[in-house]
C-alpha positions as CSV (number, residue, x, y, z in Angstrom):
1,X,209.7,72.0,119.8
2,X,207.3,74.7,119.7
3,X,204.4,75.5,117.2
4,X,206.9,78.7,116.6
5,X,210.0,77.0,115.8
6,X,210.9,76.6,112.3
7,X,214.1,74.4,112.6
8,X,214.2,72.2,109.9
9,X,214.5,68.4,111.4
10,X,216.2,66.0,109.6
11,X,216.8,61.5,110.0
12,X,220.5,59.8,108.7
13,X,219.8,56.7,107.6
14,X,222.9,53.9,106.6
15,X,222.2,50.5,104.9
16,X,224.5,47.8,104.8
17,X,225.5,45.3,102.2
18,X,222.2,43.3,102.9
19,X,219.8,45.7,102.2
20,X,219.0,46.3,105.9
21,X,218.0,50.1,107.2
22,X,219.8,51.4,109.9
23,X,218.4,55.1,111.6
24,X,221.6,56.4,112.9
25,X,219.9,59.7,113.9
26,X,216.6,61.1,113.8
27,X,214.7,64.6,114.1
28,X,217.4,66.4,114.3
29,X,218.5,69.7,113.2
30,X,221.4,69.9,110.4
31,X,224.3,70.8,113.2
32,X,227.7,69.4,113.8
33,X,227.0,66.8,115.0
34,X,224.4,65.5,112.1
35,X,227.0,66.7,109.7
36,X,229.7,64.3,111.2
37,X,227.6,61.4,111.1
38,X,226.9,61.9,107.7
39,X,230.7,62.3,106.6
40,X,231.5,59.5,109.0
41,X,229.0,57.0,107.3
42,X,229.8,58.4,103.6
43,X,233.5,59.0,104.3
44,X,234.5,56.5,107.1
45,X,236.5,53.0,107.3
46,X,232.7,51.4,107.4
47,X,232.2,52.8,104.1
48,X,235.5,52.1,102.4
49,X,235.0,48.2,103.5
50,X,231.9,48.3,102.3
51,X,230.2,48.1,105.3
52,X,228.2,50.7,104.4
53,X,226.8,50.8,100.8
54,X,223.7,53.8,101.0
55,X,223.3,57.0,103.7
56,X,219.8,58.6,102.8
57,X,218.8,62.2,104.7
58,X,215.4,62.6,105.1
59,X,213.0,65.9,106.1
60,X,210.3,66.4,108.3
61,X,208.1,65.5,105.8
62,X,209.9,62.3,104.4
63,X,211.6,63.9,101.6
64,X,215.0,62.1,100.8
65,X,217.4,65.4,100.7
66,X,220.6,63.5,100.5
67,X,221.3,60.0,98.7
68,X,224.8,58.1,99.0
69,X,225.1,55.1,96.8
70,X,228.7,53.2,97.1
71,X,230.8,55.8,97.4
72,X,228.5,57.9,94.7
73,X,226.8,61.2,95.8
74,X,223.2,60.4,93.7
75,X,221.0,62.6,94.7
76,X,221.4,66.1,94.9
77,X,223.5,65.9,91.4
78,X,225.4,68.7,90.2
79,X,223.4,70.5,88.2
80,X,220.5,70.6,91.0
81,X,223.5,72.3,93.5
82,X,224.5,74.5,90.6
83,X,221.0,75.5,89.9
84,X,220.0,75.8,93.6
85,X,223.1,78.5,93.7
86,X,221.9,80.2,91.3
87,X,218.8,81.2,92.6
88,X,220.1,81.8,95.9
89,X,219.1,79.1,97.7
């Protein structure tokens, strides 16, 4: 990546029932691919078992974007994606 690119990089990261982290993929740009893993892991037979019990997206700078808890979207809530559309964002 260049000093000149802006492309916003973000990590996917699964837990399972134990507590333990797994990166699925990291520093990567939000694209198909990303976006399939993420509804794989949040949407998937893994997390219907179980398997999978938290997804977590993270920025460049280590800022959770994106929190999955048991089938629950936590973090952005409603009102933050509401709000967010109302300024434009």
């Amino acid at each position: 990546m260049s000093v000149n690119d802006k492309t916003e990089l973000f990590s996917l990261y699964w837990y399972d029932p134990d507590g333990r982290q797994y990166a699925e993929i990291k520093h990567v740009p939000c694209d198909e691919k990303f976006v399939s893993a993420l509804k794989r892991l949040t949407q998937g037979p893994a997390a219907q078992i179980g398997a999978v019990t938290k997804v977590v997206v993270t920025d460049q700078m280590d800022f959770t974007n994106f929190l999955w808890e048991k089938g629950v979207v936590i973090f952005p809530t409603k009102e933050d994606v509401a709000d967010a559309e109302g300024q434009g964002v």
